[in-house]
N, C-alpha and C positions, 0 to 999 in steps of 0.2 A: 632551393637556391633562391635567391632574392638577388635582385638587380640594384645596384646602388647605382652605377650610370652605366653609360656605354661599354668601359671597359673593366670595371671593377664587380666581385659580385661575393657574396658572403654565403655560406649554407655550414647546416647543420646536419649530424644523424642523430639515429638512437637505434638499436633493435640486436634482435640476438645473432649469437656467430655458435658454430662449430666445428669442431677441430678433430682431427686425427692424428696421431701420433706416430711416424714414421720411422725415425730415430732418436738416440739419448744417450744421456752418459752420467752414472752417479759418482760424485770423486766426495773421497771421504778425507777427509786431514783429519790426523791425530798431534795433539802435541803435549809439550811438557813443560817446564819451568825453562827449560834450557831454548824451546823454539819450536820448531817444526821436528817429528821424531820418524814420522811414517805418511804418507801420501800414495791413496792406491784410485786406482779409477779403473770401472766397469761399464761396461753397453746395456742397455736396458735391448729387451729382446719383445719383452709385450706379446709375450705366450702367455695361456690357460696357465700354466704355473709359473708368469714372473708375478713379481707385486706390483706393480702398475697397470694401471688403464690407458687403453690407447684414448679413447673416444674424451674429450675437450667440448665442455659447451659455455655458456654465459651470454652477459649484454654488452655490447659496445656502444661509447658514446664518443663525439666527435665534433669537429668543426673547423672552418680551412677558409680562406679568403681565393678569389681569383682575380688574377691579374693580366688579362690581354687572352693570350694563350697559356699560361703558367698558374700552376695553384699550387698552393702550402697547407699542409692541414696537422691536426695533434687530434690525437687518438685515445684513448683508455678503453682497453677489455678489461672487466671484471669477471674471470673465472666462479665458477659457482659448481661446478665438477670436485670431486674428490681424487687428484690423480693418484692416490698410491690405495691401496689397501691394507698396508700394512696398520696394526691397533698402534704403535705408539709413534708413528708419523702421520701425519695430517698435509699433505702436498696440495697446492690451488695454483693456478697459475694468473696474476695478472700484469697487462703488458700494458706497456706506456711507447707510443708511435708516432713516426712523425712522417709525415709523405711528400714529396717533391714531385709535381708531376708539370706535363707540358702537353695540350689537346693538338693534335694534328687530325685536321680535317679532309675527309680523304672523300 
């Protein structure tokens, strides 16, 4: 965190995350010349025999300004995990975040 004055202040991260996998849902759309023909959706279950990996890891980077008691921040994780195991799907996951928060000093 760095101190631009009294009430403003800027910081930055960097470093890795990891993830577990809880719940899911794969929805498949099919279609044709004509539109949409078939739409199904399934639960991922994340058992020894589903195709998914629970376990999520990579690096997040970041940075957010403060303001009094209130901060804003933007986020990027880059996934670096393989979540499916399936040969001809290839699943990563990366997110783009944004955070609103307010310090209450107790």
């Amino acid at each position: 965190t760095h101190e631009i004055n009294d009430e403003m202040s800027v910081y930055g991260m960097v470093g890795p995350y990891i993830g577990i996998g809880l719940t899911g849902t794969v929805t498949q759309d099919i279609g044709g010349p004509g539109g949409l023909i078939e739409s199904t959706e399934t639960n991922i279950r994340f058992t020894n025999d589903d195709d998914f990996n629970r376990l999520d890891f990579g690096l997040g980077f970041g940075a957010g300004v403060g303001y009094q008691a209130f901060s804003l921040g933007l986020y990027y994780d880059l996934g670096l995990a393989t979540l499916s195991s399936l040969d001809e799907i290839s699943i990563t996951q990366n997110v783009l975040r944004v955070s609103v928060g307010y310090t209450i000093n107790l």
